[in-house]
N, C-alpha and C positions, 0 to 999 in steps of 0.2 A: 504494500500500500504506500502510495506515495503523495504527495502535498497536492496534485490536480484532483485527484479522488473527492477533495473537500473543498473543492472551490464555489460550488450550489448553495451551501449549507449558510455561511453568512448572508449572502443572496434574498435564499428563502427569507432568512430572518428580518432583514430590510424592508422586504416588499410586503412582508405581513406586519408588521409594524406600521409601516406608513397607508396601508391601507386600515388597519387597526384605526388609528390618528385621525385619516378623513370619516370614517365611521362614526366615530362616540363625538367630532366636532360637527357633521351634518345632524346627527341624532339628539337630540336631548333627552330622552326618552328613557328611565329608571330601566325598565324591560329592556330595551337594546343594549343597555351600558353592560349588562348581566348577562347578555350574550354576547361580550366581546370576546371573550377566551376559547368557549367552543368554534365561534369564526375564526377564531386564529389559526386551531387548529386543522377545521377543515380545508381552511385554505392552505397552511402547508400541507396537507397528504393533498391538493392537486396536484399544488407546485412541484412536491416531490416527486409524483409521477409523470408530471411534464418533462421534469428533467430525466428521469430515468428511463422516458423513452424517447427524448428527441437529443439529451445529453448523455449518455450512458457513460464516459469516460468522468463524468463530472459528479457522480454523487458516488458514497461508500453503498452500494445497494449492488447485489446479487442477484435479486428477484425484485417484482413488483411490490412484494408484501412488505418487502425490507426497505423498499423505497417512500412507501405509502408512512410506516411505522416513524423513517429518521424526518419525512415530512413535518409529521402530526407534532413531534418532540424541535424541530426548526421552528413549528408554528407557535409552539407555549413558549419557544424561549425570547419571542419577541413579547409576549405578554411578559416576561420575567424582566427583561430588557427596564423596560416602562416600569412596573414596581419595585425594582431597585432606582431606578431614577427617583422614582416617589418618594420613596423612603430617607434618599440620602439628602433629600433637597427638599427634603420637608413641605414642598408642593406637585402639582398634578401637573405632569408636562402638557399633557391634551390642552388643560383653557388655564394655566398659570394662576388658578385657584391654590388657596393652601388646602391642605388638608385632602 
């Protein structure tokens, strides 16, 4: 395994992130904010599999399943991304609210 194998994986996390970001700032909506994380999710296991069939060099994935799986886990890490930003900076990156 070599450093190209992971090149998708920050990627994913970018792009679910900033789509996370336009989300809960179009949305005001208590119910949408609550489904920000499972969207995260789902949207890395596409991404993942996007790349795993049109990038195959570019993601650690063997199979679709393994691709689907490091997706889903790329997808939460942008939701983790943003609650470590929260927590360290004591406000909400989304609308520069505290708390």
């Amino acid at each position: 395994m070599n450093f190209t194998e992971f090149t998708a994986l920050p990627g994913i996390v970018v792009v679910v992130y900033l789509a996370a970001y336009f989300l809960k700032n179009m949305c005001r909506s208590e119910r949408v904010c609550r489904m920000i994380p499972p969207i995260c999710g789902a949207l890395g296991m596409i991404l993942g599999l996007v790349c795993f069939f049109t990038l195959p060099d570019c993601i650690p994935a063997g199979n679709w399943l393994t691709a689907a799986a490091t997706g889903i886990v790329s997808g939460f890490a942008a939701t983790g991304v943003h609650q470590t930003y929260k927590q360290i900076t004591g406000k909400d990156a989304n609308s520069g609210k505290d708390g």
